[in-house]
MDAnalysis code that builds the backbone (N, CA, C; Angstrom):
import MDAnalysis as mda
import numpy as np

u = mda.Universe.empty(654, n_residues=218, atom_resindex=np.repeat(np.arange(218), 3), trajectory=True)
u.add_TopologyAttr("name", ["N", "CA", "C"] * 218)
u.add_TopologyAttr("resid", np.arange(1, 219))
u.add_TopologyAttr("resname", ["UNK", "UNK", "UNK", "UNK", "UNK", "UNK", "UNK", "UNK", "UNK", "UNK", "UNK", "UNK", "UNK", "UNK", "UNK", "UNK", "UNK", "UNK", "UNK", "UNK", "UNK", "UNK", "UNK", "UNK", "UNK", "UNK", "UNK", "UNK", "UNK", "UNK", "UNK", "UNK", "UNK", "UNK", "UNK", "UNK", "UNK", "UNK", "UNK", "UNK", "UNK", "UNK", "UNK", "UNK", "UNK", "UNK", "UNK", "UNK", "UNK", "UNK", "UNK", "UNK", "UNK", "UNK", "UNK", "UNK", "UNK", "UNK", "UNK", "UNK", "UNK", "UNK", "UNK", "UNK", "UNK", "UNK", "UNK", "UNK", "UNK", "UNK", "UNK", "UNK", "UNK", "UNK", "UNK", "UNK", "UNK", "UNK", "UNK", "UNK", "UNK", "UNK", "UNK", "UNK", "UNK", "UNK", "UNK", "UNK", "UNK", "UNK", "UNK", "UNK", "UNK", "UNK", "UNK", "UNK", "UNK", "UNK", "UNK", "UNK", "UNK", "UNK", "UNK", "UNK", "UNK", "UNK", "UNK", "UNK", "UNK", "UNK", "UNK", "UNK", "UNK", "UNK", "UNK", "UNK", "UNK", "UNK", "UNK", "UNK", "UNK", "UNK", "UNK", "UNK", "UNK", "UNK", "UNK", "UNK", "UNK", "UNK", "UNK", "UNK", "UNK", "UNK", "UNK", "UNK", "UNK", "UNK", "UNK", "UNK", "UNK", "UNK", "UNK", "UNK", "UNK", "UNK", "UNK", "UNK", "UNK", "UNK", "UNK", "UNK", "UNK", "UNK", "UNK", "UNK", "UNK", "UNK", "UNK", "UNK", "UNK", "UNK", "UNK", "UNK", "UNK", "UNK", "UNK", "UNK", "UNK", "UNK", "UNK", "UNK", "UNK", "UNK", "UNK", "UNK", "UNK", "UNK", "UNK", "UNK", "UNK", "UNK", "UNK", "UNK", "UNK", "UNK", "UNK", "UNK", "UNK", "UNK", "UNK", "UNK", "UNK", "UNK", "UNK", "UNK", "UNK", "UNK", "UNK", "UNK", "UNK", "UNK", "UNK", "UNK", "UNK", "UNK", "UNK", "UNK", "UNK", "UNK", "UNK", "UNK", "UNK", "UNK", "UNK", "UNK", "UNK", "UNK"])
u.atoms.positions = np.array([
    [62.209, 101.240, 140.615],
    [62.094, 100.632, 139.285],
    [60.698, 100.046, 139.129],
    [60.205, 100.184, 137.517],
    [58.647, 99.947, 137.945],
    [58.866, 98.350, 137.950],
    [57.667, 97.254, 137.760],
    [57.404, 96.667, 138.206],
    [57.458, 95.871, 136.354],
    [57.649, 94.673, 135.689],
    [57.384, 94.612, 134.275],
    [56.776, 93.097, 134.456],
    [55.472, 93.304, 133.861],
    [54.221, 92.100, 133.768],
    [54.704, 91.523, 131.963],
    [55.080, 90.408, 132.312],
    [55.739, 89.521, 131.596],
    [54.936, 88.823, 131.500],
    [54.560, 88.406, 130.369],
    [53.602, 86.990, 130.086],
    [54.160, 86.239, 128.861],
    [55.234, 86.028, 128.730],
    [55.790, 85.326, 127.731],
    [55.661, 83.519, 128.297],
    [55.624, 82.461, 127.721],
    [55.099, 81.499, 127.901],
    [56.443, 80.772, 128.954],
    [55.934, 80.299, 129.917],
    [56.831, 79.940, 131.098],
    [57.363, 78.691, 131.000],
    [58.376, 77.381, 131.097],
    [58.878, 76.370, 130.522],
    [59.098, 76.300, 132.129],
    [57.780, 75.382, 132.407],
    [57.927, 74.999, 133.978],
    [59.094, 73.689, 134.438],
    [59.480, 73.956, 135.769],
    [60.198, 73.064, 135.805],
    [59.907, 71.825, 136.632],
    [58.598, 71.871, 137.294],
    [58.326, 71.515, 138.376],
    [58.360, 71.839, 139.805],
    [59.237, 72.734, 139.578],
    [59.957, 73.119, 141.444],
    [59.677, 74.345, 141.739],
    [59.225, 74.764, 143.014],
    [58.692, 75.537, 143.441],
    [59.985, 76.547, 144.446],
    [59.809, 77.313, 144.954],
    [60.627, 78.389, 145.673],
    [61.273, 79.298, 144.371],
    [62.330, 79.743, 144.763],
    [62.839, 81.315, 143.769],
    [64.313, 81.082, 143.794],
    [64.917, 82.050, 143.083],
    [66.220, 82.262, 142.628],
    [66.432, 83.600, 142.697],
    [67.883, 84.089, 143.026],
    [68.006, 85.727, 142.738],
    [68.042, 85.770, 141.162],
    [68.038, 86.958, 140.690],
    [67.557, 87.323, 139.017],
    [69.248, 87.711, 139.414],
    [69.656, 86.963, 137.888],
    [71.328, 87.646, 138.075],
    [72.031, 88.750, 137.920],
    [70.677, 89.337, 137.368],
    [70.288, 91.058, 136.796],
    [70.298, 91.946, 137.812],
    [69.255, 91.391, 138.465],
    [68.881, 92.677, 139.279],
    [68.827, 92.321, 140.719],
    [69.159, 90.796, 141.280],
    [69.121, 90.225, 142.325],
    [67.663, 90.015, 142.989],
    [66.595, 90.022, 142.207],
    [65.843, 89.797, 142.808],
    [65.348, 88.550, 142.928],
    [64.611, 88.402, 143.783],
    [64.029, 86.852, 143.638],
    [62.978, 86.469, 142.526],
    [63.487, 85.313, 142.010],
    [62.559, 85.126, 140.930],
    [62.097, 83.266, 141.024],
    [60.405, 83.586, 141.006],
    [60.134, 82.161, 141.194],
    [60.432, 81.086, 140.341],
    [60.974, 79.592, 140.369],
    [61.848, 79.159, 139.549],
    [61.206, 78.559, 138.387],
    [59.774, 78.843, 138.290],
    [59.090, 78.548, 136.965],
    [58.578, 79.397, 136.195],
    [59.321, 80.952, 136.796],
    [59.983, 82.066, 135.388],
    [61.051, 81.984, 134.769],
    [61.169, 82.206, 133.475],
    [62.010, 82.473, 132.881],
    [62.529, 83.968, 132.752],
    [61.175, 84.462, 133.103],
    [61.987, 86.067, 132.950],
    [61.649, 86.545, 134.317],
    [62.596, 87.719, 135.062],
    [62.382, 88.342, 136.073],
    [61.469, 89.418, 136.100],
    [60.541, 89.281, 137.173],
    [59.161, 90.108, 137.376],
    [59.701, 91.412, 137.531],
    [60.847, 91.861, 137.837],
    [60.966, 93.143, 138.513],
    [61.686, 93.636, 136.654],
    [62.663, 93.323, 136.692],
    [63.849, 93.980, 135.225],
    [63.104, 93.063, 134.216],
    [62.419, 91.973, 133.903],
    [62.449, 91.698, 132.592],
    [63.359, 90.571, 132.366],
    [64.507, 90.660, 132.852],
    [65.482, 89.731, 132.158],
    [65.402, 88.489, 131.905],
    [65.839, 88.097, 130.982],
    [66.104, 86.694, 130.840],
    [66.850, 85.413, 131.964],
    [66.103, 84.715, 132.540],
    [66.668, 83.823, 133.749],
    [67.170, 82.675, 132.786],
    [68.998, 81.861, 133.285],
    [69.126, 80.891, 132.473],
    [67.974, 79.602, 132.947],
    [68.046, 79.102, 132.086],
    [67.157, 77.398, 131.845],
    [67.453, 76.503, 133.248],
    [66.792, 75.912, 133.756],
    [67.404, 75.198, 134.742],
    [67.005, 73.788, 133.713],
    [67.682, 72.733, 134.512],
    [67.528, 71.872, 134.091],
    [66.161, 70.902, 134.482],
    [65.866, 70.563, 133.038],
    [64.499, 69.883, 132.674],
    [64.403, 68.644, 131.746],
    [63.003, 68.125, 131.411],
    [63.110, 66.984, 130.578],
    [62.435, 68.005, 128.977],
    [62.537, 66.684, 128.115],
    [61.805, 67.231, 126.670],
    [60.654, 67.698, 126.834],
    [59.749, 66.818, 127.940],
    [58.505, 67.095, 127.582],
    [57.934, 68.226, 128.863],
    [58.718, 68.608, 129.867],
    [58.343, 70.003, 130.588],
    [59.037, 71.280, 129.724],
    [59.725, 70.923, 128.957],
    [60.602, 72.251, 127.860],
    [59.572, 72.767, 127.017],
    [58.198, 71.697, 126.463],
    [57.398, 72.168, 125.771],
    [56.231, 71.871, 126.336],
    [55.558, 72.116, 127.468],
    [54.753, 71.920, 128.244],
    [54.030, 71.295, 128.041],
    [54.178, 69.678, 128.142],
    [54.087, 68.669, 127.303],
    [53.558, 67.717, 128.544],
    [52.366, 66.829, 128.844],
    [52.255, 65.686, 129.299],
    [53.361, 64.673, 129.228],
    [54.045, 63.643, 130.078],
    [54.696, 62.730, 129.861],
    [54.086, 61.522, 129.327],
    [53.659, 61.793, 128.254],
    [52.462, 60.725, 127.355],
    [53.344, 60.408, 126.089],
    [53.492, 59.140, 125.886],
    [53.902, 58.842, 124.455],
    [52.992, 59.200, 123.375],
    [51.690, 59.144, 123.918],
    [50.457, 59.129, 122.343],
    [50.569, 60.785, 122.728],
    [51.179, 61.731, 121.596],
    [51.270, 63.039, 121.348],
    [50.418, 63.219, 120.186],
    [49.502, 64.643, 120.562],
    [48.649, 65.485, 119.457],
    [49.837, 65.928, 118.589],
    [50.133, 65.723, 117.236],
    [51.172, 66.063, 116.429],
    [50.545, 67.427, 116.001],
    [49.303, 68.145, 116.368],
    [48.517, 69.478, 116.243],
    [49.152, 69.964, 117.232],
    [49.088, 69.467, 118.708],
    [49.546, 69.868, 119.859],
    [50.621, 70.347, 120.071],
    [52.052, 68.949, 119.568],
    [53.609, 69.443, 120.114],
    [53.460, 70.487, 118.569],
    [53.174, 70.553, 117.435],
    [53.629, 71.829, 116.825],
    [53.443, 73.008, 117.575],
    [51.872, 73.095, 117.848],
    [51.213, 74.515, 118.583],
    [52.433, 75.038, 119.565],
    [52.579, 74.039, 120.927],
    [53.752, 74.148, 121.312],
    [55.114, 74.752, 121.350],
    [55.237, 73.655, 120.439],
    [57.094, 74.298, 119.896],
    [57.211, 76.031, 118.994],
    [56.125, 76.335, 118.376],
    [56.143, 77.350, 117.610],
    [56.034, 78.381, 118.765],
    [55.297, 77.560, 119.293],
    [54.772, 78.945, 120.580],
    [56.157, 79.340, 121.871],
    [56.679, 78.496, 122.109],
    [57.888, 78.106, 123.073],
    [58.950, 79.082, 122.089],
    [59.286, 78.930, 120.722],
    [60.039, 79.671, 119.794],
    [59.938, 81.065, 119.177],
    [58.542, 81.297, 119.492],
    [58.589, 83.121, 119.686],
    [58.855, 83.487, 120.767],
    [58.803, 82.707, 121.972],
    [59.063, 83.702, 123.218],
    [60.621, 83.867, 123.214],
    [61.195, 82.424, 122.899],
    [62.767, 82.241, 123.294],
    [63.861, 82.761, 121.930],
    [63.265, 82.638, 120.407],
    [64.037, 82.782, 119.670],
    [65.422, 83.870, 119.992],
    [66.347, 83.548, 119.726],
    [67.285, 84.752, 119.603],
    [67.303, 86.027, 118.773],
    [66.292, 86.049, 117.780],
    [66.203, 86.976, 116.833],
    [65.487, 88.237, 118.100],
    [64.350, 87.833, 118.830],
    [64.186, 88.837, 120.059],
    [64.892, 89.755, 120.956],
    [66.152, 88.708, 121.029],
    [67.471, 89.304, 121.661],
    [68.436, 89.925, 121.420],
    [68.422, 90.153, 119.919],
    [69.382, 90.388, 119.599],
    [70.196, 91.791, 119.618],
    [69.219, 92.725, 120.107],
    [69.841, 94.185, 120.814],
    [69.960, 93.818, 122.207],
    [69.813, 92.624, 122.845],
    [70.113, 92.823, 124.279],
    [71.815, 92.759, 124.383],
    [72.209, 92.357, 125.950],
    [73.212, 92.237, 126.222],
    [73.858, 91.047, 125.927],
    [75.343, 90.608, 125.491],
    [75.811, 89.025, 125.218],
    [74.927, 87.995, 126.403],
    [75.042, 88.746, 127.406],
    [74.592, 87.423, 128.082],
    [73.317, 86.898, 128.067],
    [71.985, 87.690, 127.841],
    [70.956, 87.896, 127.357],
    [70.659, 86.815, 126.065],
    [71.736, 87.214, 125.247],
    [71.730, 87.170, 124.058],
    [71.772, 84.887, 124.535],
    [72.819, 85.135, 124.852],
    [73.409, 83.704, 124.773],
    [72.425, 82.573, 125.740],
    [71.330, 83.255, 126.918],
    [70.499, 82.427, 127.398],
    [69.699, 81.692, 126.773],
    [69.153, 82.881, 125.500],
    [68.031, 82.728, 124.765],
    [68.114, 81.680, 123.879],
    [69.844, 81.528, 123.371],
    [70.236, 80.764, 122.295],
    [70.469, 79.357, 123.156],
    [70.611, 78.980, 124.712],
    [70.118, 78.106, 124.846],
    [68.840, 77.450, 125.403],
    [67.915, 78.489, 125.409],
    [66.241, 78.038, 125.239],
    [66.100, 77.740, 124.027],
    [66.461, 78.216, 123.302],
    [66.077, 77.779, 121.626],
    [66.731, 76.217, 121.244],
    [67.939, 76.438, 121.880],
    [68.596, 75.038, 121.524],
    [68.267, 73.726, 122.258],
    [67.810, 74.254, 123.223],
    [66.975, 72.875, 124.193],
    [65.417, 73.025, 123.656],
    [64.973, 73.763, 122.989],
    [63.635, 73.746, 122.394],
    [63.535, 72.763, 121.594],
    [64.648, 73.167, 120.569],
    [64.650, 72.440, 119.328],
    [65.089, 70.816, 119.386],
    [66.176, 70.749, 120.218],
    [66.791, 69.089, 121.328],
    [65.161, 68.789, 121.138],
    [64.127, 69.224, 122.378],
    [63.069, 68.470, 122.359],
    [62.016, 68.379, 121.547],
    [61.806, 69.467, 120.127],
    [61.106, 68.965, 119.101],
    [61.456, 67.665, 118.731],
    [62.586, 67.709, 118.126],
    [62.931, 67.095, 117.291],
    [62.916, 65.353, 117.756],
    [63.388, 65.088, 118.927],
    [62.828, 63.955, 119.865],
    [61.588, 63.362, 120.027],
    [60.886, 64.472, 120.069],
    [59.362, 63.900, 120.459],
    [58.463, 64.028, 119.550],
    [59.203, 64.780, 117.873],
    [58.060, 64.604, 117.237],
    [58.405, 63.588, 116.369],
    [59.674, 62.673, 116.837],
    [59.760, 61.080, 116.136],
    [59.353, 59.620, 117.415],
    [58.516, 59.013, 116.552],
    [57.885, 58.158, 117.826],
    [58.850, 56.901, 117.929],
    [60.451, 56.915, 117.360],
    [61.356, 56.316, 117.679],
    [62.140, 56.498, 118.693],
    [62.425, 57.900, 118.611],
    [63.370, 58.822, 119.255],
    [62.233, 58.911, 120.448],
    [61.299, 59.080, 120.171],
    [59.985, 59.789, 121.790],
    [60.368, 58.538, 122.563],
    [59.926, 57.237, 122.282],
    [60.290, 55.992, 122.959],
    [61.542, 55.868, 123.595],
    [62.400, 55.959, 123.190],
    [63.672, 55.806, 123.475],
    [64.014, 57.105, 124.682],
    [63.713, 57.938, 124.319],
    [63.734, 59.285, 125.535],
    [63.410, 58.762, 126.700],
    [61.694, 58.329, 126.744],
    [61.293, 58.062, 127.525],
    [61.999, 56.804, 128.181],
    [62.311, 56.248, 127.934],
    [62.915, 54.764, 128.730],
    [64.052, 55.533, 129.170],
    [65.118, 56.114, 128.736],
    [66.243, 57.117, 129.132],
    [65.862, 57.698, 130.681],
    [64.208, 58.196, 130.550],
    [64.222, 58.739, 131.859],
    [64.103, 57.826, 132.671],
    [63.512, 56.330, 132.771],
    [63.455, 55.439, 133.582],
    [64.691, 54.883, 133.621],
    [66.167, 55.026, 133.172],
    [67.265, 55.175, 133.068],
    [67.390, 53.571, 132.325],
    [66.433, 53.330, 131.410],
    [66.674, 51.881, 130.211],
    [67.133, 52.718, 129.423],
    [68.151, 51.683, 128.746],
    [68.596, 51.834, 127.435],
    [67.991, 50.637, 126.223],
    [68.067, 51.278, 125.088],
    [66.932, 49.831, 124.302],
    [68.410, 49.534, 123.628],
    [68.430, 47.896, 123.713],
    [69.331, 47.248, 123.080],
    [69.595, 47.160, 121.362],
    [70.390, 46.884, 120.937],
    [70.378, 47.015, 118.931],
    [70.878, 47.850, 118.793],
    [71.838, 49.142, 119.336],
    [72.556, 49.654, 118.454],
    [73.383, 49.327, 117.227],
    [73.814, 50.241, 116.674],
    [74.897, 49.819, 116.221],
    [76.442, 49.137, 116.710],
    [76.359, 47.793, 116.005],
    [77.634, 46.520, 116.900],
    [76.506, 45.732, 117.599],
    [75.242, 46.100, 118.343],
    [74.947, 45.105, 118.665],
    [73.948, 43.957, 118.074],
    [73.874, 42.907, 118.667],
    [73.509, 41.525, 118.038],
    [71.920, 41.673, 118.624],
    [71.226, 41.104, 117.861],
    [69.291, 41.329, 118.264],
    [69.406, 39.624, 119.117],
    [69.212, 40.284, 120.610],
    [68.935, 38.972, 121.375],
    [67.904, 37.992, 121.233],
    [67.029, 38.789, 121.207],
    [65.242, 38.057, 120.243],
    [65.659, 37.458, 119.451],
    [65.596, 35.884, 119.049],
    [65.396, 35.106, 118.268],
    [64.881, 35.086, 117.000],
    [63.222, 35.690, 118.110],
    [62.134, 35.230, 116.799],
    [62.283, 36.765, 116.091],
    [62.574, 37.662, 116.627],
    [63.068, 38.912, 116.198],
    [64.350, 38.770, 115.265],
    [65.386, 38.457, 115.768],
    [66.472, 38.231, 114.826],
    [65.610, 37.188, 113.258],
    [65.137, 36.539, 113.202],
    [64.985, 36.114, 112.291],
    [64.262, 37.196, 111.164],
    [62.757, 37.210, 112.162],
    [62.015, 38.218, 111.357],
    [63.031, 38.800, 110.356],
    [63.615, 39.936, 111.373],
    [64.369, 40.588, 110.536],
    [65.312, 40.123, 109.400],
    [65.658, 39.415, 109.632],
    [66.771, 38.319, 108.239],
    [65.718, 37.892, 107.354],
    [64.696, 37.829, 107.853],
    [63.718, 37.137, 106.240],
    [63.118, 38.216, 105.276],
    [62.904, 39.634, 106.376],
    [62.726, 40.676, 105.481],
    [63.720, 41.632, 104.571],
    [65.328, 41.186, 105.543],
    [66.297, 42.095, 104.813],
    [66.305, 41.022, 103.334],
    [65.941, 39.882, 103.662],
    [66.604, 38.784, 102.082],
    [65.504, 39.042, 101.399],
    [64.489, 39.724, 101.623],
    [62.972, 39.986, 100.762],
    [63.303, 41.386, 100.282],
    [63.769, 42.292, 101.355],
    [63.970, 43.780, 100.210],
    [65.244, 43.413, 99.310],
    [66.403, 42.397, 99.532],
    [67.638, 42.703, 98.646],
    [66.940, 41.713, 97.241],
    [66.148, 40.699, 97.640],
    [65.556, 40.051, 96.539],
    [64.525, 40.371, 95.959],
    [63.677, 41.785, 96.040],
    [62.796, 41.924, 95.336],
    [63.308, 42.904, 94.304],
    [62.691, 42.432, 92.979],
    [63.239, 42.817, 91.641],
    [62.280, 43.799, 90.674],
    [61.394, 43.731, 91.324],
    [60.339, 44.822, 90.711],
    [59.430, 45.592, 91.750],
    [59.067, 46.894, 90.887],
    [58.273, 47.549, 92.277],
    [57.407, 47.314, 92.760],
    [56.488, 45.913, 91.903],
    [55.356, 45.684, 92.871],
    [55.318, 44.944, 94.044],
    [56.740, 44.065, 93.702],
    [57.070, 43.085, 95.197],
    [57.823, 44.353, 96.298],
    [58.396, 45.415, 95.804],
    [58.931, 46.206, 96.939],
    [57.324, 47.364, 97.413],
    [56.793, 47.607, 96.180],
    [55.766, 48.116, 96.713],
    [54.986, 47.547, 98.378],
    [54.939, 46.362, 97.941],
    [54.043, 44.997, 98.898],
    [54.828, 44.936, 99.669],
    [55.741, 44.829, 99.929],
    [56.969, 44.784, 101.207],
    [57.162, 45.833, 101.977],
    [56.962, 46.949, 101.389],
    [56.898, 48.131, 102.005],
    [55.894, 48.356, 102.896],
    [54.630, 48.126, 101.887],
    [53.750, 48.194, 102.949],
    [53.487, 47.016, 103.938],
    [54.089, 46.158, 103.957],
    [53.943, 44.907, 105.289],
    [55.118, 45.558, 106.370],
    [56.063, 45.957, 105.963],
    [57.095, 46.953, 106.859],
    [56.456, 47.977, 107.643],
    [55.563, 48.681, 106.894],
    [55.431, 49.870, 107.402],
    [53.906, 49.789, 108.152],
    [53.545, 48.404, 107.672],
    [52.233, 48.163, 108.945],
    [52.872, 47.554, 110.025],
    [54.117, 47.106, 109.896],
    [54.668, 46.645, 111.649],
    [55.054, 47.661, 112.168],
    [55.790, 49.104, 111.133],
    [56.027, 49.869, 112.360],
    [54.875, 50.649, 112.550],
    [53.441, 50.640, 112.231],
    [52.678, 51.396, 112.847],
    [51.943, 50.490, 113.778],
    [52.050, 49.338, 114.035],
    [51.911, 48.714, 115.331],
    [52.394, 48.594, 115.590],
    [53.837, 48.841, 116.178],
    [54.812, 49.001, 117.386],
    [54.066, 50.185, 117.788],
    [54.257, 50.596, 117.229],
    [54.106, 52.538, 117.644],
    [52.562, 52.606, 118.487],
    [51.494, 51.540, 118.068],
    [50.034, 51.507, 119.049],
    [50.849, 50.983, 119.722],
    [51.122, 49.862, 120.110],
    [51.621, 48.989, 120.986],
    [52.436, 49.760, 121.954],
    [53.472, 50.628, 121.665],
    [54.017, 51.521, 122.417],
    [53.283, 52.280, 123.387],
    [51.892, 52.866, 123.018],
    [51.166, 53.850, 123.224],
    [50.878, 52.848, 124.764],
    [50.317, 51.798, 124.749],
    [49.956, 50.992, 125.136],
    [50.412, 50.503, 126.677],
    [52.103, 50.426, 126.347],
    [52.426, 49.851, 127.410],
    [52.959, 50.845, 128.155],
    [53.598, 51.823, 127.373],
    [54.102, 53.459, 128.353],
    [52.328, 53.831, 128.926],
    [51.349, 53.756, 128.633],
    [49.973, 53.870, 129.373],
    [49.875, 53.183, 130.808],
    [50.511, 51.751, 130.758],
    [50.609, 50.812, 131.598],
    [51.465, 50.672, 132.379],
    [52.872, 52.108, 131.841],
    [54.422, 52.086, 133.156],
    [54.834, 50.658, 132.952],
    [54.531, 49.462, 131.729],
    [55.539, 48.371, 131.853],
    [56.499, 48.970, 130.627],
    [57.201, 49.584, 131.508],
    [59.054, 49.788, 130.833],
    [59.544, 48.968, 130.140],
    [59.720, 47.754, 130.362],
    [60.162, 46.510, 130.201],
    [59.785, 46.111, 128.897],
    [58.386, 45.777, 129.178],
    [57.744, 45.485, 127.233],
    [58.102, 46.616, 126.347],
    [57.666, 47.915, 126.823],
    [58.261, 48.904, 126.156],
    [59.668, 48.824, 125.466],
    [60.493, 48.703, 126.729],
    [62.150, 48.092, 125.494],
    [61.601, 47.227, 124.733],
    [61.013, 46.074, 124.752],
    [61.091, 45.277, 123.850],
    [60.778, 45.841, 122.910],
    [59.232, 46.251, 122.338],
    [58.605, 46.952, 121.532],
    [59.505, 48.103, 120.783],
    [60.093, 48.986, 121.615],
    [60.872, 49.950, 120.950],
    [62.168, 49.264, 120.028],
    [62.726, 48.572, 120.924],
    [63.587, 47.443, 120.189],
    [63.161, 46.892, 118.418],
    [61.920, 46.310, 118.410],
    [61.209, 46.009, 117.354],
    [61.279, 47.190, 116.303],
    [60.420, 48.368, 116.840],
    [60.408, 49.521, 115.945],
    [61.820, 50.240, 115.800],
    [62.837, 49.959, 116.021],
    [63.797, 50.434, 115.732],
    [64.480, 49.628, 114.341],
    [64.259, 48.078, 114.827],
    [64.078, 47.196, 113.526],
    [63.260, 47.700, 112.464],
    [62.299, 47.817, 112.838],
    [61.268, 48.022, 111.374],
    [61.814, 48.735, 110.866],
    [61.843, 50.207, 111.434],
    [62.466, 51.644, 110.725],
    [63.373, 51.443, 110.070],
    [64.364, 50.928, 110.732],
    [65.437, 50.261, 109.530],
    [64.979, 49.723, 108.133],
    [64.706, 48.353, 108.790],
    [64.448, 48.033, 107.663],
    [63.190, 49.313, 106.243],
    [62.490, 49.797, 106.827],
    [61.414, 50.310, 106.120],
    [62.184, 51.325, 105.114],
    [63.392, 52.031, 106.029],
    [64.232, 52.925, 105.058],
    [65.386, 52.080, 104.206],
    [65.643, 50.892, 104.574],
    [65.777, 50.172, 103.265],
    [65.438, 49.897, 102.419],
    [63.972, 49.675, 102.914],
    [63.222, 49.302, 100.985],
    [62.767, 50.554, 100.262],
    [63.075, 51.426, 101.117],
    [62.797, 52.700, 100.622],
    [63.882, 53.551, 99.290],
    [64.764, 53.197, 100.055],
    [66.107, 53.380, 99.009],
    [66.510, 52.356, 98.332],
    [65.925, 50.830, 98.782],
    [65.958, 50.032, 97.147],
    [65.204, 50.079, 96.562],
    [64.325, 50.794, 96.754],
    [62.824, 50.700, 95.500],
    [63.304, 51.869, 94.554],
    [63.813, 52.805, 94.797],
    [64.630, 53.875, 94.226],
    [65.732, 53.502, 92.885],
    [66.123, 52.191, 93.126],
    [67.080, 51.965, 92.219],
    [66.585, 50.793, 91.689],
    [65.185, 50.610, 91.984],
    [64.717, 49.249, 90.917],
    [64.224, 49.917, 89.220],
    [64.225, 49.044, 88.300],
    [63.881, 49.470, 86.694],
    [62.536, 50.109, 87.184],
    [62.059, 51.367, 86.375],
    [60.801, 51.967, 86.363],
    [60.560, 51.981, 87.322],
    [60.609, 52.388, 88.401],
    [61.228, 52.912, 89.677],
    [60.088, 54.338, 89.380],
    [59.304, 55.069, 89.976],
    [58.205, 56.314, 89.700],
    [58.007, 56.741, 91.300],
    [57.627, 57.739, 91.258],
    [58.040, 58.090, 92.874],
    [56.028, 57.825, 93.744],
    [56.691, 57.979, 94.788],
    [55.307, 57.439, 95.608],
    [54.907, 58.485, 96.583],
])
């Protein structure tokens, strides 16, 4: 059987040695996806978001970069490629695509990117939904801005609120950059904690500015 030079883009895993190809039994090194000898499609081993799109473990992401990326990761893997192959073929591809898309969609929100990342240091950031904001000076913040978006009555006070919202969450988000630079995890929850607040709140005044009189879109 000849020999098939594959250069479709490889979704490394870190780990080195081989696997038999389930195809053709051959050995295949474990940061192919496809087998050197048949071609075939090797399933996914397990990985993080940011080795799925051959991605630095960096919070500050080129938003030029993870697109280039993900588009590029989605012609090799799409299922539309597969779709004269065999079911099983068929069904690998559909979960490269589906763990593709898992890690777009994660890392190209710098809420969700934060939160991933602490996941892998196995933190969870506190404030879900049911829970109570332990921060004080945080709990308040937040109560003085929810009584400022339900009390502002025209769009120039929600205009102005909006944008004081949406300059805290773009300093969480430096601030983030910051301390995931520095491996303190720790501030990081906090910080992510915060920007999970803001966001909230920010898509609140977003949808009350919507239903204020003369209300014009932005």
């Amino acid at each position: 059987m000849a020999t098939i030079d594959n250069t479709s883009r490889s979704q490394g895993t870190g780990a080195s040695g081989s696997r038999p190809c389930w195809s053709c039994n051959e050995e295949v090194n474990l940061r192919s996806p496809f087998c050197h000898l048949c071609g075939v499609i090797q399933p996914p081993l397990p990985s993080d978001h940011f080795v799925r799109l051959g991605l630095p473990r960096n919070y500050d992401l080129s938003d030029d970069n993870l697109e280039r990326q993900y588009f590029g990761f989605q012609r090799t893997y799409h299922p539309d490629r597969f779709a004269q192959k065999p079911p099983r073929e068929q069904a690998i591809s559909m979960e490269y695509a589906a763990n593709i898309n898992d890690a777009y969609n994660t890392l190209r929100n710098p809420l969700l990117r934060a939160e991933y990342m602490l996941r892998l240091q196995g933190i969870e950031v506190a404030g879900g939904d049911g829970d109570t904001v332990a921060d004080p000076e945080l709990l308040m913040e937040v109560m003085e801005l929810n009584e400022l978006i339900v009390g502002a009555n025209t769009i120039d006070q929600m205009t102005s609120l909006r944008e004081r919202i949406n300059a805290e969450v773009a300093a969480s988000e430096i601030a983030l950059g910051v301390v995931f630079a520095e491996n303190d995890f720790d501030r990081a929850a906090n910080v992510a904690l915060r920007l999970r607040y803001m966001t909230r709140l920010s898509e609140q005044a977003q949808q009350s500015a919507g239903s204020l009189p003369g209300n014009r879109k932005n």
